[in-house]
TORVEX-501998 format. One record per atom (N, C-alpha, C): atom name; x, y, z; residue in one letter. Coordinates in nm, 2 decimals. Layout:
BEGIN
   a      xx      yy      zz  r
  CA       X       Y       Z  A
...
***
This chain:
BEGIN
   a      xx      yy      zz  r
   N    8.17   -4.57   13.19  X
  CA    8.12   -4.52   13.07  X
   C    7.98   -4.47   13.08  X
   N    7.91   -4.35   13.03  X
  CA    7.83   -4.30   13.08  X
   C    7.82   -4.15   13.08  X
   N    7.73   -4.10   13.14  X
  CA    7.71   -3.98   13.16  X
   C    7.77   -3.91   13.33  X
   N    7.86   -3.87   13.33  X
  CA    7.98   -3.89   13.41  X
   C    7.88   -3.83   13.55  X
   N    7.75   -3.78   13.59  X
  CA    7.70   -3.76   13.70  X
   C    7.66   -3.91   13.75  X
   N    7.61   -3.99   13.66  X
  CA    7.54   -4.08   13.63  X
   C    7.68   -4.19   13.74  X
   N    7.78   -4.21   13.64  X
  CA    7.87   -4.25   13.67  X
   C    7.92   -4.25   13.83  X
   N    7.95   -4.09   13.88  X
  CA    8.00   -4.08   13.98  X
   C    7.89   -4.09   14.07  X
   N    7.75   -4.10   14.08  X
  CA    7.65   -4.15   14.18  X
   C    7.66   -4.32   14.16  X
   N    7.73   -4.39   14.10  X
  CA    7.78   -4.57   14.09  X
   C    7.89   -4.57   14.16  X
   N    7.97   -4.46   14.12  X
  CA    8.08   -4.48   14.21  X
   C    8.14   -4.51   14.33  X
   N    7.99   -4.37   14.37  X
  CA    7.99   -4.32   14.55  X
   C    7.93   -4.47   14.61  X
   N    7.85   -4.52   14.55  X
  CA    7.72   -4.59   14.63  X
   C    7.83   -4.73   14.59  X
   N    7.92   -4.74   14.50  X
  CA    8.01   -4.87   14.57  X
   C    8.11   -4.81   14.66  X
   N    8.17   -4.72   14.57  X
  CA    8.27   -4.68   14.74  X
   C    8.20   -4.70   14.90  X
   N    8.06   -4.64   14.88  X
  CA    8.04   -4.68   15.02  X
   C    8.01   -4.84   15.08  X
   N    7.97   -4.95   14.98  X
  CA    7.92   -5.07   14.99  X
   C    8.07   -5.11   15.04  X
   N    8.21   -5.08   14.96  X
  CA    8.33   -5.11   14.96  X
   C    8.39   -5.13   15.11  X
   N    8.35   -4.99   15.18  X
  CA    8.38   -4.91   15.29  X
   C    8.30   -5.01   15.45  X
   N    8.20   -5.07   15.37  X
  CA    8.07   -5.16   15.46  X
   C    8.17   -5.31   15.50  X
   N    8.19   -5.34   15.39  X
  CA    8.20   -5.43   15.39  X
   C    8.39   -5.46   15.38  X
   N    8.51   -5.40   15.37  X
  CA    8.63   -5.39   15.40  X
   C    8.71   -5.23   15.37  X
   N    8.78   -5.25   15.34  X
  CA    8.91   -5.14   15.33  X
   C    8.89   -5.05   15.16  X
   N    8.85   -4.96   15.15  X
  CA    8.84   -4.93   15.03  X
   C    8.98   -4.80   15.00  X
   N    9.03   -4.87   14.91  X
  CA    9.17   -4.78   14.87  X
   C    9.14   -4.67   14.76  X
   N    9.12   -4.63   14.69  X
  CA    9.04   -4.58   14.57  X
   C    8.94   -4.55   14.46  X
   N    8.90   -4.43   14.48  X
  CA    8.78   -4.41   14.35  X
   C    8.81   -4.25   14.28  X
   N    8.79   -4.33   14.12  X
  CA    8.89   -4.19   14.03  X
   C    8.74   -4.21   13.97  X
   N    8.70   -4.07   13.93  X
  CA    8.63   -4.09   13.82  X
   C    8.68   -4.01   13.68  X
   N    8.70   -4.02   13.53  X
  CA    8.79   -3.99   13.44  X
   C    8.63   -3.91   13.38  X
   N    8.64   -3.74   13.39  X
  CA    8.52   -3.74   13.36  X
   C    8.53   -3.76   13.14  X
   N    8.67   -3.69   13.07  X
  CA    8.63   -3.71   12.92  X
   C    8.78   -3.79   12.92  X
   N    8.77   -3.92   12.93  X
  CA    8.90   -3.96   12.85  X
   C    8.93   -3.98   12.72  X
   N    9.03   -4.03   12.68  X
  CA    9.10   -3.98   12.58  X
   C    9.04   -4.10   12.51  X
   N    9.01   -4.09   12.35  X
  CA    8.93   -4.25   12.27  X
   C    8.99   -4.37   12.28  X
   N    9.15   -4.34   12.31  X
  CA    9.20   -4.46   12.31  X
   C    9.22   -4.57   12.44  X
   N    9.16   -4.46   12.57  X
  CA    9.18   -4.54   12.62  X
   C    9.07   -4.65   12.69  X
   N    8.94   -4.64   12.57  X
  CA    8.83   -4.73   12.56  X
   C    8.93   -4.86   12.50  X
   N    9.01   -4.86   12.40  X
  CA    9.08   -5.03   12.40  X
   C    9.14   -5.10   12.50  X
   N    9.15   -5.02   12.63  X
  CA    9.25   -5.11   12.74  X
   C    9.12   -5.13   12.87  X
   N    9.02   -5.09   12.84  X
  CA    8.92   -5.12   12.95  X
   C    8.87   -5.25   12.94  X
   N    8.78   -5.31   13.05  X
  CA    8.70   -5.46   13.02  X
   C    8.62   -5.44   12.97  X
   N    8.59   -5.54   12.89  X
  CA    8.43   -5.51   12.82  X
   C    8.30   -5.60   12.90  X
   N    8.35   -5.62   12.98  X
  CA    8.22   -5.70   13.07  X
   C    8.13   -5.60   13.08  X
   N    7.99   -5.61   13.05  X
  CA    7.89   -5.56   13.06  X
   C    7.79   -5.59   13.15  X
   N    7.80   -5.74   13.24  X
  CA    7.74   -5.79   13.31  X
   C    7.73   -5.74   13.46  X
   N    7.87   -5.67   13.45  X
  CA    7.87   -5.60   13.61  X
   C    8.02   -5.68   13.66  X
   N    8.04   -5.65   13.79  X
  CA    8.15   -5.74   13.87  X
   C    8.30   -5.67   13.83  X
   N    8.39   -5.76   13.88  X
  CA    8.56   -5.71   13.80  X
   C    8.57   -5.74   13.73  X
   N    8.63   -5.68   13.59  X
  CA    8.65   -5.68   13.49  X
   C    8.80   -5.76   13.47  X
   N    8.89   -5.70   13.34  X
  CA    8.99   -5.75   13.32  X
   C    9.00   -5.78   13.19  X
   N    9.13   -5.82   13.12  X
  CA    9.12   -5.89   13.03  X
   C    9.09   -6.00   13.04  X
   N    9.09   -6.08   13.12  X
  CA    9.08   -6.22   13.14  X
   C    8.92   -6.24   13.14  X
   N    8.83   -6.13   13.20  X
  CA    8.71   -6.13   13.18  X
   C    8.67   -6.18   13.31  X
   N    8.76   -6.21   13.43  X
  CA    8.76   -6.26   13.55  X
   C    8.64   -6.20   13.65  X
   N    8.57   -6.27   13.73  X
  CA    8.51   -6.22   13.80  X
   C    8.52   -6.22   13.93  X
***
């Protein structure tokens, strides 16, 4: 969420930590999605993997 240049320079710079450190399978960036599909995302704000569970 963001300003989607913003976004895709977070992306690159974990894809590459991803790539350092094991096997990286995917990176999408959604530059305007659609409003609804802000209800199915995590809301962790803290950083880390998300989820509903809130799991890290």
């Amino acid at each position: 969420r963001g300003d989607v240049g913003a976004v895709k320079a977070a992306t690159d710079a974990g894809a590459a930590a991803a790539k350092r450190v094991g096997e990286l399978v995917s990176v999408h960036v959604i530059p305007r999605p659609h409003s609804d599909v802000e209800m199915i995302l995590p809301q962790n704000t803290k950083g880390g993997f998300g989820g509903k569970s809130g799991g890290k």
